[in-house]
VOGU-3710 file (C-alpha; in Angstrom, 3 decimals, decimal comma):
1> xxxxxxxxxx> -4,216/24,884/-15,052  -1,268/22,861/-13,228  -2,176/24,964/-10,131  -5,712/24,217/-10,233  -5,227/20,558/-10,509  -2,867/20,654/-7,994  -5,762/21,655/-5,361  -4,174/25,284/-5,088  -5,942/27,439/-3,771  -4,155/30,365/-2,233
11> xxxxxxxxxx> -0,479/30,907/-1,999  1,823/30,044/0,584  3,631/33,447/2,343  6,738/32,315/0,951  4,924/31,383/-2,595  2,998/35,554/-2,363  6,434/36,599/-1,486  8,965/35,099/-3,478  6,851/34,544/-7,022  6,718/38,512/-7,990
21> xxxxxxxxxx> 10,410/39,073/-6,839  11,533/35,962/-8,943  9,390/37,173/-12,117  10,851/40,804/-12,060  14,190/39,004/-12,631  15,597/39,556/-9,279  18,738/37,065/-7,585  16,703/35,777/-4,035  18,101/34,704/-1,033  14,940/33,020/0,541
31> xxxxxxxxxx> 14,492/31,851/3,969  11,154/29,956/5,060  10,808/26,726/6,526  10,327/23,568/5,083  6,969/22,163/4,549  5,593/25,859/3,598  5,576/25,286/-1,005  9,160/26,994/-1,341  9,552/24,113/-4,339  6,164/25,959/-6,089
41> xxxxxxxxxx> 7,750/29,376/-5,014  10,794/29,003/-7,044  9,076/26,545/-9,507  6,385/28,652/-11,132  8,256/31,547/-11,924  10,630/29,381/-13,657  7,805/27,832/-15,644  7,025/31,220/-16,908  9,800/32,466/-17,363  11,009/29,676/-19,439
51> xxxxxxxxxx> 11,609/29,698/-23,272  10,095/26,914/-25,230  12,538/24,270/-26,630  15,711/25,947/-25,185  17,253/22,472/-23,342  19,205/23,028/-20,090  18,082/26,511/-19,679  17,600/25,899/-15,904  19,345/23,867/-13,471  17,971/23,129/-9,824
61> xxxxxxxxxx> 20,759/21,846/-7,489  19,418/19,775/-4,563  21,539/17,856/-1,684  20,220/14,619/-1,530  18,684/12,335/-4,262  15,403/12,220/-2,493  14,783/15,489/-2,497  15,850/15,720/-6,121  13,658/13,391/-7,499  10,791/15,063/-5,337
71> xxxxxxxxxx> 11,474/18,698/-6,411  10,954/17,373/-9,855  8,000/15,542/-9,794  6,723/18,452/-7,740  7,342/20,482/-11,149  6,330/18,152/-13,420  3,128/18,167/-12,015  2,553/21,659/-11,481  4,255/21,873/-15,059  1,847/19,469/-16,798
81> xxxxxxxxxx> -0,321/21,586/-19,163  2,946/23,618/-20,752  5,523/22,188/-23,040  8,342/22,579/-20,214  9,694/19,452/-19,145  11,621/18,571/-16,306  13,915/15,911/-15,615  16,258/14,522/-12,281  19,725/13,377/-12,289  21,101/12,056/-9,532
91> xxxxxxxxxx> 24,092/9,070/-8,569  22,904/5,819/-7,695  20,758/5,633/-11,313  22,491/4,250/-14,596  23,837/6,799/-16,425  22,051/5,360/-19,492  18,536/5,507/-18,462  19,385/9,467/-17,656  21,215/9,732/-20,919  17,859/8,326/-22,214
101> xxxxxxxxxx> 15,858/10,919/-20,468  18,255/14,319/-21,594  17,419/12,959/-25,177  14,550/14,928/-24,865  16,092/18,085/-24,071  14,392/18,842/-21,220  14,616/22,576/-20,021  14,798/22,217/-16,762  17,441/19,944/-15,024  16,649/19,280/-11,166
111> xxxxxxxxxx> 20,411/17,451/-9,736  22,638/16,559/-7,038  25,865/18,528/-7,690  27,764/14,912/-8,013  26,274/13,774/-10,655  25,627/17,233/-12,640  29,303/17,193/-12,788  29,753/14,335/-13,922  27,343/14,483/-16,886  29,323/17,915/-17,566
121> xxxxxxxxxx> 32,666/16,232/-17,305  30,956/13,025/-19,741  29,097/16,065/-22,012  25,787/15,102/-22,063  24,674/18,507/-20,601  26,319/21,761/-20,886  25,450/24,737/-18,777  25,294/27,723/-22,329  21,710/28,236/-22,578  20,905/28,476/-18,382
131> xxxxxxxxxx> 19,061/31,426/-17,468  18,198/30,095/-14,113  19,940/28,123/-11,358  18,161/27,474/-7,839  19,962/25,959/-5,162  17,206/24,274/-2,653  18,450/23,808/1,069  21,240/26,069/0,619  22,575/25,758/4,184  23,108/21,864/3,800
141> xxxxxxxxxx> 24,666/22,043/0,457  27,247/23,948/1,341  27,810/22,151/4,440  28,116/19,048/3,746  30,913/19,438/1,743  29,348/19,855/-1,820  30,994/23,779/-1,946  33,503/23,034/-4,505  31,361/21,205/-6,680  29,121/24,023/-6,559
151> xxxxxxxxxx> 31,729/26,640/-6,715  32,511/25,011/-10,114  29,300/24,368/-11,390  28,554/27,961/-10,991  31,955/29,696/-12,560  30,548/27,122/-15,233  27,155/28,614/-15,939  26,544/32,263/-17,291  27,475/35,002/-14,577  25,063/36,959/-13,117
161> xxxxxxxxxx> 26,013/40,117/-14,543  27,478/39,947/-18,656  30,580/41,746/-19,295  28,571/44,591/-20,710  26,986/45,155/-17,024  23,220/43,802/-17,886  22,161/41,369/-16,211  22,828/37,784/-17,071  21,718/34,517/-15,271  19,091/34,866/-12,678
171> xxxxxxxxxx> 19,747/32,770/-9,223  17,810/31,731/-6,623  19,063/30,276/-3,102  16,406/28,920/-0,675  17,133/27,398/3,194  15,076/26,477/5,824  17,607/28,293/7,871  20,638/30,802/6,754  23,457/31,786/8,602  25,560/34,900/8,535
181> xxxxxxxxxx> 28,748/32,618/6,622  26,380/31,013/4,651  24,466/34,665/3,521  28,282/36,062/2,791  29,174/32,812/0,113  25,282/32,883/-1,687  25,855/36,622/-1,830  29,285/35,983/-3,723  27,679/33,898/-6,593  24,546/36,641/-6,953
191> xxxxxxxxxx> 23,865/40,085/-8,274  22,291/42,373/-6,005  20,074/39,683/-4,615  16,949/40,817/-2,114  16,576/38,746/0,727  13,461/37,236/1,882  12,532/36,320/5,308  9,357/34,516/5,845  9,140/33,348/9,246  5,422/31,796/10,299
201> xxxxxxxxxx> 6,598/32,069/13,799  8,588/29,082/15,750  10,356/26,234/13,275  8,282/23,618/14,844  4,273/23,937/13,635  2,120/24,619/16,605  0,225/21,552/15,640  3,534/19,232/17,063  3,253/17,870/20,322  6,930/17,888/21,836
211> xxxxxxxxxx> 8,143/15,562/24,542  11,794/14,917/26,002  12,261/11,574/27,099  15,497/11,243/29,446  16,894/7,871/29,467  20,454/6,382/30,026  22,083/5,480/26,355  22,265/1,674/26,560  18,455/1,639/27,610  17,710/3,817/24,377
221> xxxxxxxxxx> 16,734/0,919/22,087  14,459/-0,690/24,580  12,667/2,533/25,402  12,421/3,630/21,338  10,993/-0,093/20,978  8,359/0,310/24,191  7,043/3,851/22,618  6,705/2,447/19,122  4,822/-0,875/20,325  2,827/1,568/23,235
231> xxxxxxxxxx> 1,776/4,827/21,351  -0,341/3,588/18,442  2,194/5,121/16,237  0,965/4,769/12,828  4,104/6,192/10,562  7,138/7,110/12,516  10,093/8,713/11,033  13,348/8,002/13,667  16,476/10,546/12,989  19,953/8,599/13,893
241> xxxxxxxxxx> 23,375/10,733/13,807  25,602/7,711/12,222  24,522/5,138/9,117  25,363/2,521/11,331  23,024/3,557/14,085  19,992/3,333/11,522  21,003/-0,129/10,651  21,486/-1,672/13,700  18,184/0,153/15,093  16,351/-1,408/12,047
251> xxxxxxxxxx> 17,479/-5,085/12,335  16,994/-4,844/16,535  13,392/-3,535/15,591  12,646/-6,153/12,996  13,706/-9,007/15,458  11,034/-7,666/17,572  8,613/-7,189/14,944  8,437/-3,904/14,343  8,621/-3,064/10,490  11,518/-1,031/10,259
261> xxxxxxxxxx> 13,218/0,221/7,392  16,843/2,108/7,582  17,613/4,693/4,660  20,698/6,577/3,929  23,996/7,199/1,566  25,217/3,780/1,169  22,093/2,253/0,278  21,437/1,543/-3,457  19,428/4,068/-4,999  16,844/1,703/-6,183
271> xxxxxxxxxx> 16,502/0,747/-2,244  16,104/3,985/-1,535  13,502/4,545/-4,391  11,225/1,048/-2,651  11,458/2,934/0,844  10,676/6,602/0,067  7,471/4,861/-2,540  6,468/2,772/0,476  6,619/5,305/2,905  4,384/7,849/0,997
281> xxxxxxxxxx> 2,304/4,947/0,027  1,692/4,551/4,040  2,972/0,652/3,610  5,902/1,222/6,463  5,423/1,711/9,361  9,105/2,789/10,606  12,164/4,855/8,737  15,367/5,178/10,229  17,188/8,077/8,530  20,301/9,697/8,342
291> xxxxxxxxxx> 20,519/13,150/9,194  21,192/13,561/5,451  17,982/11,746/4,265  16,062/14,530/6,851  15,914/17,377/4,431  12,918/18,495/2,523  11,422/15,519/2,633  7,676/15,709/2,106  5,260/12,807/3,481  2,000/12,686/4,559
301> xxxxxxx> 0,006/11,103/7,664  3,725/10,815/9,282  2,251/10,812/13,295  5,620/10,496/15,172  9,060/12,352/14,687  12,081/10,647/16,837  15,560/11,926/17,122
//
C-alpha cells in the first residue's frame, strides 16, 4: 500500500536485485549509484522482515545528518500503512526531543554513528533486540573517520553468526562506489555476504550535460558569479573542498545578489534543517556545500551541478 502511494511502479535494478537477496536473510555488500532507490532496496525488506513491537530491532547508520533524516522519512513513508515506525537521531538536535521520540519504541533507528553512541553510552537505546543493521554510503563512513565508532557499534550489536554457528544478525552495506580496502573491512563485520554490482553504465546519467570551464583561481568567483547570473540557472547546487570556501562564496554571492546559501558541519542543525526544507521546497536558488553535505542527497528540479 506504502508502495502504491508512493507512485511505484516498477523496481529499480538495484531495488529487483537487492530485495529477494535481503529477504532470504543474506549479509549484502551492494554497489549502485546514488539516485537509483537503494534507500527502498534495503528499506522494504526490513519492513517485512520486521517483528511487531520489538523496539531497536534495526539500526540504519548514515554519515551525515541530512541524509539521516532523509533515509527516514523515505521509510516512514513507504512504511505508513504497517505498525513499524521509524525514527532519526542525529547531533545537532536536543537530546530531549529524541529522548521524546524513542519513548515510542520505535523499531527501526536510522543514525549518525556520533550520536548512536552517545545515546548507547547515556542508555536510552541498547543494541539486544537488532536483527538488522544497514550501513548507507559505506565508502564515506569509513572514510571520514567514523571507523571506530562503527567498529564499536558493531562488536556492540548481535554477531552475525551465534556461538552455536546459525546465523544471527543480518547486515547490509550499500556505496555508491566500493573499493578493494573498503570490500576487505565490510567483509570483516559480515557472514558470507553476496555482493551486488548494479552498474546502469557511466556514474554520471546520460541526461547531464558536462562542461570544463578553465579559468585562473583568483578569477574563479567572478566567473562562478557570471554563469549563475548568465545561464538561467534555476537551482544550482555548488561543491567547495573547505567550510570556509562555502562561506565566503555565499556572502561574495549575496553582495551581488545572488541568493546563496552555504551548508556544512559547523552550521547548527536547525540551519541546516531551514536550507535542506528550502531547497526541496525550490525557495533557493544557490547551495554551497561541503563535500560532506554531497552524499545521498535527494532534490528535485536541481538544473546546475558546480564543483
Amino acid at each position: 500500500k506504502g508502495i502504491d502511494a508512493a507512485g511505484f511502479k516498477q523496481p529499480t535494478a538495484i531495488q529487483a536485485t537487492l530485495i529477494p537477496v535481503a529477504l532470504q536473510g543474506h549479509d549484502i555488500l551492494g554497489q549502485a549509484k546514488t539516485g537509483t532507490g537503494k534507500t527502498a532496496a534495503f528499506g522494504l525488506p526490513l519492513f517485512h522482515l520486521a517483528h511487531r513491537n520489538l523496539p531497536y530491532q534495526t539500526l540504519i547508520l548514515a554519515p551525515t545528518r541530512e541524509l539521516a533524516i532523509q533515509i527516514a522519512a523515505e521509510l516512514s513513508e513507504l512504511g505508513k500503512f504497517t505498525p513499524i515506525k521509524v525514527t532519526a537521531i542525529y547531533g545537532g538536535q536536543r537530546i530531549s526531543s529524541q529522548a521524546d521520540k524513542l519513548r515510542h519504541d520505535p523499531e527501526i533507528l536510522v543514525g549518525t554513528p556520533g550520536r548512536v553512541m552517545d545515546l548507547v553510552e547515556r542508555r536510552m537505546i541498547h543494541f539486544k533486540n537488532i536483527k538488522f543493521v544497514v550501513l548507507d554510503e559505506v565508502d564515506r563512513m569509513l572514510d571520514i573517520g567514523f571507523r571506530e565508532d562503527i567498529r564499536r557499534i558493531l562488536s556492540m550489536c548481535p554477531p552475525p553468526v551465534t556461538p552455536e554457528g546459525n546465523k544471527g544478525r543480518q547486515t547490509i552495506f550499500v556505496s555508491a562506489t566500493i573499493s578493494g580496502e573498503i570490500e576487505k573491512l565490510a567483509r570483516s563485520y559480515m557472514h558470507q555476504p553476496q555482493k551486488l554490482v548494479v552498474s546502469s553504465g557511466s556514474l554520471t546519467v546520460s541526461l547531464v550535460k558536462q562542461f570544463h570551464l578553465p579559468v585562473q583561481p583568483w578569477d574563479k568567483r567572478r566567473l562562478l558569479r557570471h554563469v549563475l547570473s548568465h545561464e538561467g540557472v534555476a537551482l544550482t547546487l555548488v561543491f567547495c573542498r573547505l567550510k570556509r570556501s562555502c562561506d565566503e562564496l555565499a556572502r561574495y554571492l549575496t553582495e551581488k545578489g545572488i541568493d546563496a546559501h552555504a551548508i556544512h558541519a559547523d552550521l547548527s542543525q536547525g540551519k541546516r534543517n531551514q536550507i535542506m526544507e528550502k531547497l526541496r521546497a525550490g525557495n533557493l536558488a544557490v547551495r554551497l556545500a561541503s563535500e560532506l553535505a554531497s552524499r545521498g542527497i535527494d532534490v528535485e528540479g536541481i538544473t546546475h551541478v558546480i564543483n
